[in-house]
C-alpha positions in Angstrom: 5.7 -22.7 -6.7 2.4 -23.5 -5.0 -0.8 -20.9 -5.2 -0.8 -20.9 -1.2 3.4 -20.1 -1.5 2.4 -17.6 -4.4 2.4 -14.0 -3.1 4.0 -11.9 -5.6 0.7 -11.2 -8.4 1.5 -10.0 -11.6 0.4 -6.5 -13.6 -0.8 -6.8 -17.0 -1.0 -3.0 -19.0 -1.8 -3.7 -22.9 -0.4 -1.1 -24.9 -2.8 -0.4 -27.7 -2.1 -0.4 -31.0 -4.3 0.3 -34.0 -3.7 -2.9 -35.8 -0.7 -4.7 -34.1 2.8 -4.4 -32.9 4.0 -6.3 -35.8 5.2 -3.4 -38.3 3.2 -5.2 -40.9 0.2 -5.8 -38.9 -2.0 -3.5 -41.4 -1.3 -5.4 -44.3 -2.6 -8.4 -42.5 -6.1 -9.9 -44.5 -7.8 -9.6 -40.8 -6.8 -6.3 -40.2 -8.6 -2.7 -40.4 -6.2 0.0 -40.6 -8.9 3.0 -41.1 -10.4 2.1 -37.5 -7.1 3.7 -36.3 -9.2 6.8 -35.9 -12.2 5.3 -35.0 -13.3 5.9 -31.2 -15.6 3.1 -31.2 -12.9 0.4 -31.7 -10.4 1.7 -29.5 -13.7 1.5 -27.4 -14.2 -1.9 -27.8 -10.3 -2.6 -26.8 -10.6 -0.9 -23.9 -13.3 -3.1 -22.6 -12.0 -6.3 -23.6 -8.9 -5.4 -21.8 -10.7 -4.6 -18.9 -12.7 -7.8 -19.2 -9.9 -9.5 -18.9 -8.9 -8.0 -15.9 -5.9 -5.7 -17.1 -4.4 -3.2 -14.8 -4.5 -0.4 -17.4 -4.2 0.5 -20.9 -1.1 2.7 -22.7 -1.2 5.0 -25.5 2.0 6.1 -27.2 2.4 9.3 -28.6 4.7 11.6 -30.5 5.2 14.4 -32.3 6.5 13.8 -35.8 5.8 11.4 -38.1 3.8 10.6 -40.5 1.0 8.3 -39.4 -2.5 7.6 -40.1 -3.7 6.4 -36.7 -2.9 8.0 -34.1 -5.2 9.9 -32.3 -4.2 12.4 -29.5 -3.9 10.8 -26.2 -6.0 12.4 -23.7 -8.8 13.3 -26.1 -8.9 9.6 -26.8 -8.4 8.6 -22.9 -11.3 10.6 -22.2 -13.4 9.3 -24.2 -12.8 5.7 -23.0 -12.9 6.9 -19.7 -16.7 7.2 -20.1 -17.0 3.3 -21.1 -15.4 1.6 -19.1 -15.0 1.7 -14.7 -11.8 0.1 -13.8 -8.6 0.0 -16.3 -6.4 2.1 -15.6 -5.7 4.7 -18.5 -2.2 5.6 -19.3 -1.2 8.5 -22.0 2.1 9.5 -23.0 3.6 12.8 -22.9 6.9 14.6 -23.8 8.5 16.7 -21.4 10.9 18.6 -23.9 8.1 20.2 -25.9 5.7 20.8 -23.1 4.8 23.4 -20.6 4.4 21.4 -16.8 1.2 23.7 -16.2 -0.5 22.8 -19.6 0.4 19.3 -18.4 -0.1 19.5 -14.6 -3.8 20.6 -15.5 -4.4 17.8 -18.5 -3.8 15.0 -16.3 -5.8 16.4 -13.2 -8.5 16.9 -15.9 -8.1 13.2 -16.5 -8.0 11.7 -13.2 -11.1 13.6 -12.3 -13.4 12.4 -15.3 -11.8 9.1 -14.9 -12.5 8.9 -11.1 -8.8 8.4 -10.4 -7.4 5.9 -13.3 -4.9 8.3 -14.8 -1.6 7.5 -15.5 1.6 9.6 -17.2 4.4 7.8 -19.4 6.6 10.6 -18.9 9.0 10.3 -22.2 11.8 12.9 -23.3 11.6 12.6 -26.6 13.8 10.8 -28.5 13.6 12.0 -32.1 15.9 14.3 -33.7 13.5 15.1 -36.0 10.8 16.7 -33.4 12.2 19.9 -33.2 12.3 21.1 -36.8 8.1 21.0 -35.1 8.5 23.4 -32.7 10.6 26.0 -33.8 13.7 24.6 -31.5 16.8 24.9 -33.6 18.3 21.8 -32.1 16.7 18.8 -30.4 18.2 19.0 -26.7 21.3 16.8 -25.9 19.7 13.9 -23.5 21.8 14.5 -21.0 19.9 17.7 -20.6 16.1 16.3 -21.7 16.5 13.8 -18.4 17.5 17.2 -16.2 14.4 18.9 -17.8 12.3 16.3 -17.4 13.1 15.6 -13.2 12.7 19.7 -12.9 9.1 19.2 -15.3 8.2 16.5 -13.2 8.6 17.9 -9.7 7.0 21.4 -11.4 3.8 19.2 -12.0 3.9 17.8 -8.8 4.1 20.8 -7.1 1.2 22.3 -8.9 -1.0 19.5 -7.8 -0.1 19.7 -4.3 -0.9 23.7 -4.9 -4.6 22.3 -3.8 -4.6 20.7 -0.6 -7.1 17.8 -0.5 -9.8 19.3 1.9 -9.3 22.9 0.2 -13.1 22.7 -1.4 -15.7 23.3 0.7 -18.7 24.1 -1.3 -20.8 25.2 2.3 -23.7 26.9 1.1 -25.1 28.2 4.4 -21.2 30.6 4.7 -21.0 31.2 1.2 -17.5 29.6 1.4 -16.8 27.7 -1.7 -12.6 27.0 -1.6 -10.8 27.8 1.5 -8.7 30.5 0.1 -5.3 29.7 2.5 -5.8 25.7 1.0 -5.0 26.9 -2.1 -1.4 28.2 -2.5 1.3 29.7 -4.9 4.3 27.4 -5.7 6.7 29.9 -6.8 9.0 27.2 -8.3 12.0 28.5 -9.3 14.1 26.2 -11.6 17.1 26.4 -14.3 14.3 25.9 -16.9 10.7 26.6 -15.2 9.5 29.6 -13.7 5.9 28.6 -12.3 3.8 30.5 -9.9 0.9 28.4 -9.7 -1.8 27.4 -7.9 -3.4 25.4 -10.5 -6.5 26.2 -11.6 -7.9 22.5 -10.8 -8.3 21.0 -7.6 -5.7 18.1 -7.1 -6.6 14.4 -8.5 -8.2 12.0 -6.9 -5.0 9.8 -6.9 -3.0 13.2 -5.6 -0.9 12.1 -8.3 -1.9 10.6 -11.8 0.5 6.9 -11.6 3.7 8.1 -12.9 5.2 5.8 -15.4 8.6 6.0 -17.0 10.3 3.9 -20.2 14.1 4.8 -20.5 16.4 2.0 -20.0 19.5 4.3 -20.6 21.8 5.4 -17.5 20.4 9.0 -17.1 16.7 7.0 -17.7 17.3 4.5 -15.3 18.4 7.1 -12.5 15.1 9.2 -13.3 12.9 6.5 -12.8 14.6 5.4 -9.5 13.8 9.0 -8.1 10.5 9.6 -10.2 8.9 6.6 -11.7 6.5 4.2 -10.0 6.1 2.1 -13.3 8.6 1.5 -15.9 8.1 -0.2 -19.5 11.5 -1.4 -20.4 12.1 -3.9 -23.1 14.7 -7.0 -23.1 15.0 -9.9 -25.0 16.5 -12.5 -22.3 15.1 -13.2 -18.8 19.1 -12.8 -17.7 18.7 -9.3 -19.4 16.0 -7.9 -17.8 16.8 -9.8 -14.4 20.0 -7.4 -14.6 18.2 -4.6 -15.2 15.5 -5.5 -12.5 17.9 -5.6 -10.0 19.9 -2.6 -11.2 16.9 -0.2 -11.1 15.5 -1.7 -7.4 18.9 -1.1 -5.7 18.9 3.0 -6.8 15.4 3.5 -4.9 17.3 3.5 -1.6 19.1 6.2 -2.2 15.6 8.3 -3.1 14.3 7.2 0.5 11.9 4.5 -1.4 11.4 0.8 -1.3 11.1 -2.2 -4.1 7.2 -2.5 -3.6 7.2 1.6 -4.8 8.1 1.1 -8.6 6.9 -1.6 -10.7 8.9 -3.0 -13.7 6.7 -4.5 -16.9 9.2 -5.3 -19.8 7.1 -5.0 -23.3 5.7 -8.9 -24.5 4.5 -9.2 -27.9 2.9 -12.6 -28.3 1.1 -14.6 -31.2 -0.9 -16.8 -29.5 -2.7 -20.4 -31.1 -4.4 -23.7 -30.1 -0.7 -25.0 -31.2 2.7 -23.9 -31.9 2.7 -24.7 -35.5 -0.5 -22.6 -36.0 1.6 -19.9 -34.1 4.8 -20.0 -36.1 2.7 -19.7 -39.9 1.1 -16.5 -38.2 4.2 -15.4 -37.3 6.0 -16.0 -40.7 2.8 -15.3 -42.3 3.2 -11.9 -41.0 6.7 -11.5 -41.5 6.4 -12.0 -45.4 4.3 -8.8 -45.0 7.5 -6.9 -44.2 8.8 -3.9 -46.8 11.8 -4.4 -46.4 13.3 -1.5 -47.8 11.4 0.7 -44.9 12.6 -1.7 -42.4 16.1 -1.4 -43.5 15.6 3.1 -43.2 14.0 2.4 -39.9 16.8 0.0 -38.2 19.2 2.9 -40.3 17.6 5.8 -38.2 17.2 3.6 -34.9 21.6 2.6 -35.0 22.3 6.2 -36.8 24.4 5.2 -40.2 22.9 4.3 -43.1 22.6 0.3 -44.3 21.1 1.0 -47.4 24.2 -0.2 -49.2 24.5 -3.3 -47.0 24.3 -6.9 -48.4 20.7 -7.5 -46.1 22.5 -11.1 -45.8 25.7 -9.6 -44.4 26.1 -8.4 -41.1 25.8 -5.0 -39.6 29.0 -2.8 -40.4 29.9 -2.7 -36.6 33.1 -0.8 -37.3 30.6 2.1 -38.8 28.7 2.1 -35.8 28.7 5.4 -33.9 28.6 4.1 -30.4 25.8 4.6 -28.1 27.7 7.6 -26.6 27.6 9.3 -29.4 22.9 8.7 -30.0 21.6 11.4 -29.1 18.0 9.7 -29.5 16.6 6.2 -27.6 20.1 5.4 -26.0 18.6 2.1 -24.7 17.3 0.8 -28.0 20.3 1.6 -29.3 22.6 -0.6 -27.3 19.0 -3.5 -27.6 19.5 -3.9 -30.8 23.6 -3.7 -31.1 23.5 -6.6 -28.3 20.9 -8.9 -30.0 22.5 -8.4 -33.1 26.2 -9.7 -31.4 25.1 -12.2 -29.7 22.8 -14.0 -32.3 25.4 -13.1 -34.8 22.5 -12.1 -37.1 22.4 -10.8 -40.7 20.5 -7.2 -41.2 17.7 -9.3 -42.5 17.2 -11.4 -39.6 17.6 -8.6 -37.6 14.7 -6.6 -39.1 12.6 -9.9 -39.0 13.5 -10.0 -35.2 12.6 -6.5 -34.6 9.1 -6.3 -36.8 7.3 -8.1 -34.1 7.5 -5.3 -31.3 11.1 -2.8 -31.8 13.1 -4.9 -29.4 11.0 -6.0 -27.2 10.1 -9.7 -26.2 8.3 -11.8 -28.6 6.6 -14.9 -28.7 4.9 -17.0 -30.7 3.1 -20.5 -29.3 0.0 -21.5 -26.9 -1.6 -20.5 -24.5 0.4 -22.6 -21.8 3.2 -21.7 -23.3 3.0 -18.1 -22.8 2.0 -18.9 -19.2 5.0 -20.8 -18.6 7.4 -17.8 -19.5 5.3 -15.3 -17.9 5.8 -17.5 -14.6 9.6 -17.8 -14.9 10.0 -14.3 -15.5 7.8 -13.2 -12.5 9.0 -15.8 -10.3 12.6 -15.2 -11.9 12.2 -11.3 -10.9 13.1 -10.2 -14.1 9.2 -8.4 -13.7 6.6 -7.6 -12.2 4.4 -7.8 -14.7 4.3 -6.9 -18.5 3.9 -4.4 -21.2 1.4 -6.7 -23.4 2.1 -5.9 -27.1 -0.3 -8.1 -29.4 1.3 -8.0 -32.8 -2.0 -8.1 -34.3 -5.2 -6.1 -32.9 -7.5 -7.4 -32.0 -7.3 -10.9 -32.2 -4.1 -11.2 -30.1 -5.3 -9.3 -27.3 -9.2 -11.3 -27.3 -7.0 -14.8 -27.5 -4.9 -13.1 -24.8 -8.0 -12.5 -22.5 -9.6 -15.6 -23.8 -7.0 -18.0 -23.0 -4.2 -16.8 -21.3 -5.6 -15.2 -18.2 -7.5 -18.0 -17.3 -4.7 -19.6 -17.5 -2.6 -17.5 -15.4 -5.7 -17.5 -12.8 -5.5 -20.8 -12.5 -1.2 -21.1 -11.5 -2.5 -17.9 -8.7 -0.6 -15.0 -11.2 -3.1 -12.8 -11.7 -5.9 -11.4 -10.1 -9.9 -12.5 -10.2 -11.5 -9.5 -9.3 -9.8 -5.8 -9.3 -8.8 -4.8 -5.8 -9.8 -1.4 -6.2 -11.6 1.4 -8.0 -8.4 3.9 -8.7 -5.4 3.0 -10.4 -3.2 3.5 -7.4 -5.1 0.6 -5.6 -5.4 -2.0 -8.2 -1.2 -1.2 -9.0 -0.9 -1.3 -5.0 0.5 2.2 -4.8 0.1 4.4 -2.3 -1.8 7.9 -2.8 1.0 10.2 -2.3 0.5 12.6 0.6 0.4 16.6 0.0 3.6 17.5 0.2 2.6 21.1 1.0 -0.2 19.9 3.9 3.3 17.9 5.4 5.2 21.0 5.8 2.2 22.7 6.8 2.0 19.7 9.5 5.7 19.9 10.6 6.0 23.7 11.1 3.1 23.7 13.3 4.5 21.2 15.1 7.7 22.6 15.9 6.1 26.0 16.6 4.0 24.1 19.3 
């Protein structure tokens, strides 16, 4: 396809990680685990990946664990916000072990020192283990996490619109600072939230912080069809995620919303080199890192049974398995990894080798053109609209990335020169979401008259 044919521009969002994707990234030589809780390196991502262009940056987040580097998301997203002007920045928060207010407020907070670049991965939680932290006696069935979280989400909303967008006034010569009847109770009245509101912030600039969403299971794909305007998903094949493109897109009718409203970016995790065979020894080099004892307890707790006494040669015990409708935890990577294990016929080895890299998603390991040539068949392929960038080592991945990829793209008419805007909103191409609340205002007038 020809760069005057080419309409379709892809979004690039790097998820930042303190040494790499690659589970064994802090062992590399190169690598510096103890910046993990350093602000000025996470500093010095942030502008690289805005340097190069990027639509936004991602933290994860969770809430058991034990790590070393992982700072708190919107402590650290603040903080970034101050050095740099365009990327868009993204944190991720649980819905099951949150209060919609204490969130509601957070995010406004962000988007206003930000200037309008705030974005919400809105997760559920996936880990059994989480609520031994917060004195729940069980960790909620997920069938009922995705109910709380469309009735958390629509709370938050509702607390933003509580401000209508002209509802400060600041005129010094009445005395009027907020126009009292701009600034309303929301009352909302749910089967798990009782809110009256307002909020005690005006609303964000964006009216709503980009809402981003990363469950590929059934109850996850049907939230992000009504919620989501981005969605991090990750496949392995292009005919994968091309199905699960297409799946997602068709639900939006039904919500009143078209294909440009929600973007899809499956996770890519590439090694990139001035060959392929420089590539490859990185990756291998990388792999031989792996302890393989803690990869074997991880892909244990990711398919639920326990593979300790497994031949790591031999395949997974499939008739052991307990069936993705029996997981109450990450549904989707679940089935991933049960999938790519069937249809490569791989040993438990292999399998932990293919998963190091990035968990499931994508991987890649070549040059530069390379990695331009399957980003182009997967964009023009709509399997995406973008990608999920997952460097399996930080930071060299993401500065050869910048370095030598994006021009690269540039040059086929991909990806952007110059960002198109100054919130997040814009440079996605999403609309700024009208008040709800100022509508209805709108429309009862309207009939009155």
């Amino acid at each position: 396809m020809s760069n005057e044919q080419r309409k379709r521009k892809l979004h690039i969002n790097a998820f930042i990680s303190a040494t790499g994707h690659h589970e064994a990234s802090w062992r590399h030589p190169v690598s510096d685990p103890k910046r993990g809780l350093d602000v000025r390196y996470y500093a010095e991502l942030a502008q690289l990946a805005e340097k190069g262009l990027f639509d936004s940056l991602f933290l994860a987040d969770g809430y058991y664990g034990r790590t070393a580097n992982k700072l708190e998301p919107f402590t650290l997203l603040s903080a970034l916000s101050m050095v740099t002007q365009h990327i868009g920045l993204i944190a991720t928060v649980g819905t099951t072990y949150n209060e919609p207010f204490h969130i509601a407020r957070k995010f406004a907070s962000l988007d206003h020192i930000s200037g309008g670049r705030a974005g919400w991965n809105i997760v559920t939680t996936g880990t059994e283990a989480t609520a031994d932290n917060f004195g729940f006696v069980k960790h909620p069935e997920h069938r009922l996490r995705y109910d709380i979280a469309e009735e958390f989400v629509e709370a938050a909303k509702q607390l933003w619109d509580s401000w209508e967008d002209d509802s400060v006034l600041y005129d010094k010569n009445s005395g009027v600072s907020i126009v009292p009847e701009k600034v309303v109770d929301i009352d909302f009245k749910g089967n798990t939230y009782s809110i009256k509101g307002p909020l005690n912030i005006p609303r964000p600039p964006q009216g709503y912080p980009v809402l981003v969403q990363a469950g590929s299971s059934e109850s996850g794909r049907e939230l992000a069809a009504k919620t989501a305007e981005v969605v991090f998903t990750a496949h392995q094949t292009l005919e994968e995620s091309q199905s699960f493109y297409a799946d997602v897109k068709s639900r939006l009718i039904r919500y009143g919303r078209t294909h440009e409203q929600l973007l899809i970016l499956p996770g890519l995790s590439p090694i990139i080199a001035d060959t392929e065979a420089e590539a490859k020894e990185q990756e291998e080099e990388l792999n031989g890192l792996i302890n393989e004892k803690r990869a074997i307890a991880s892909l244990s707790g990711r398919l639920d049974i326990d593979l300790s006494d497994c031949d790591p040669d031999g395949p997974i015990p499939y008739d052991r398995l307990p069936g993705v409708e029996a997981i109450n935890g990450r549904k989707g990577r679940y089935q991933l990894v049960v999938d790519l294990a069937q249809r490569e016929n791989l040993t438990i080895r292999q399998i932990i080798r293919r998963l190091a890299g990035a968990r499931g998603h994508i991987t890649f390991a070549g040059t530069p053109v390379q990695l331009a040539d399957l980003i182009e068949r997967w964009i023009d392929g709509y399997g995406a609209d973008g990608f999920n960038l997952m460097p399996q080592l930080y930071p060299s991945g993401l500065q050869a990335f910048v370095d030598k990829v994006v021009p690269e793209l540039q040059n086929r008419g991909l990806f952007r020169e110059r960002y198109e805007g100054t919130t997040l909103r814009e440079n996605l191409g999403l609309a700024r979401p009208a008040n709800a609340r100022t509508i209805e205002k709108a429309e009862s007038g309207s009939a009155a008259g």
